[in-house]
C-alpha positions in Angstrom: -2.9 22.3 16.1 0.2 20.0 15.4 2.0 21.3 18.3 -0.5 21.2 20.8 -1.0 17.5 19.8 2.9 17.1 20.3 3.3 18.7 23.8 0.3 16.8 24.8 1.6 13.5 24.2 4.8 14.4 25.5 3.3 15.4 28.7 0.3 12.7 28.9 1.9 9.6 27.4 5.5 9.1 29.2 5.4 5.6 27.5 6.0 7.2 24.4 9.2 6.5 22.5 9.6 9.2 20.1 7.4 11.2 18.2 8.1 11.8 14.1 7.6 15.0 12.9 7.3 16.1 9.1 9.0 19.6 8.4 9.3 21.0 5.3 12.5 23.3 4.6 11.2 27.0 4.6 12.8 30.1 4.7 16.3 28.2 4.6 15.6 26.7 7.1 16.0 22.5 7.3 13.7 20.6 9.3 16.1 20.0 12.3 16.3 23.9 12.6 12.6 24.4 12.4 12.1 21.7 14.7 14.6 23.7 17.5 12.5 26.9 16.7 9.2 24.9 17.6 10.7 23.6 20.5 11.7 27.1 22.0 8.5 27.9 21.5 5.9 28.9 24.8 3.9 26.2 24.3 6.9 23.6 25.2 7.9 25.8 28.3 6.2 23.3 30.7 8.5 20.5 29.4 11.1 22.1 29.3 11.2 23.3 33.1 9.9 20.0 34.3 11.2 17.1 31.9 13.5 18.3 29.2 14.5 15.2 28.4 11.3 14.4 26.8 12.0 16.7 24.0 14.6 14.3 22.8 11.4 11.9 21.7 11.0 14.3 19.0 12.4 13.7 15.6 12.0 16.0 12.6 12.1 14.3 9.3 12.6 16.0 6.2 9.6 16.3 3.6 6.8 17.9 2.3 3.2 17.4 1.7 2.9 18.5 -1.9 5.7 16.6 -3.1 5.4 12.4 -4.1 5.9 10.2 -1.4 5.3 13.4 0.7 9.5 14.1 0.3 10.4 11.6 2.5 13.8 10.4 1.8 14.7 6.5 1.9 15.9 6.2 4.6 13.5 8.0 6.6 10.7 6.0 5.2 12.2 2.8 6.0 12.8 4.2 9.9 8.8 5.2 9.5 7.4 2.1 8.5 9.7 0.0 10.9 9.1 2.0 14.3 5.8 4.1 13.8 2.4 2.3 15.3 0.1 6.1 14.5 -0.1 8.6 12.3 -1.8 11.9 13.1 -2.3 14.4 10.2 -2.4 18.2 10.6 -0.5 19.1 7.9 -2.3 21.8 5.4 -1.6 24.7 2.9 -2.9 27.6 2.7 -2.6 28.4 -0.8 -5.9 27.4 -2.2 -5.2 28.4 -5.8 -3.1 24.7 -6.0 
C-alpha cells in the first residue's frame, strides 16, 4: 500500500518537495538499497519514462518500527521534525506472535 501512496503523490502533487521514507535494513540490505529496488519496481515505470526526476523527492531513512524512537538516527530525526508537514503510516509486521 506504501508504494502506491508514494507513486501517487509523486504523480498527483508536483508541489511536493520530497517524500521520507522509513526502511528497515533486511536481508543486508540498507535502506538506500531497498529504496533503489522499490524504485525499479513496475509500479514506478510511469515516472520513470515521463518525469524521472521526481524520483529524486524520495529519501529513505534508516529505521525500524519495533525498535525505540522507531530506529531513527539523530540526525535523521532532527531533518524529520524540521522539514516534514504529514505523516502517513503503512508500516506493519507480520509476525503476530510479537
Amino acid at each position: 500500500m506504501g508504494k502506491v501512496l508514494v507513486e501517487k503523490l509523486l504523480r498527483s502533487c508536483s508541489d511536493v518537495k520530497n517524500i521520507y521514507v522509513l526502511l528497515r535494513t533486511k536481508k543486508g540490505l540498507n535502506a538506500r538499497s531497498r529504496l533503489d529496488e522499490l524504485l525499479n519496481t513496475k509500479i514506478f515505470e510511469k515516472i520513470r519514462e515521463e518525469n524521472p526526476k521526481a524520483l529524486n523527492k524520495i529519501v529513505a531513512i534508516q529505521g525500524d518500527i519495533t525498535l525505540n524512537s522507531l530506529g531513527i538516527s539523530e540526525s535523521d530525526l532532527n531533518l524529520l521534525t524540521s522539514d516534514v508537514s504529514i505523516v502517513f503510516h503503512s508500516a506493519a509486521t507480520v509476525k503476530f506472535d510479537e
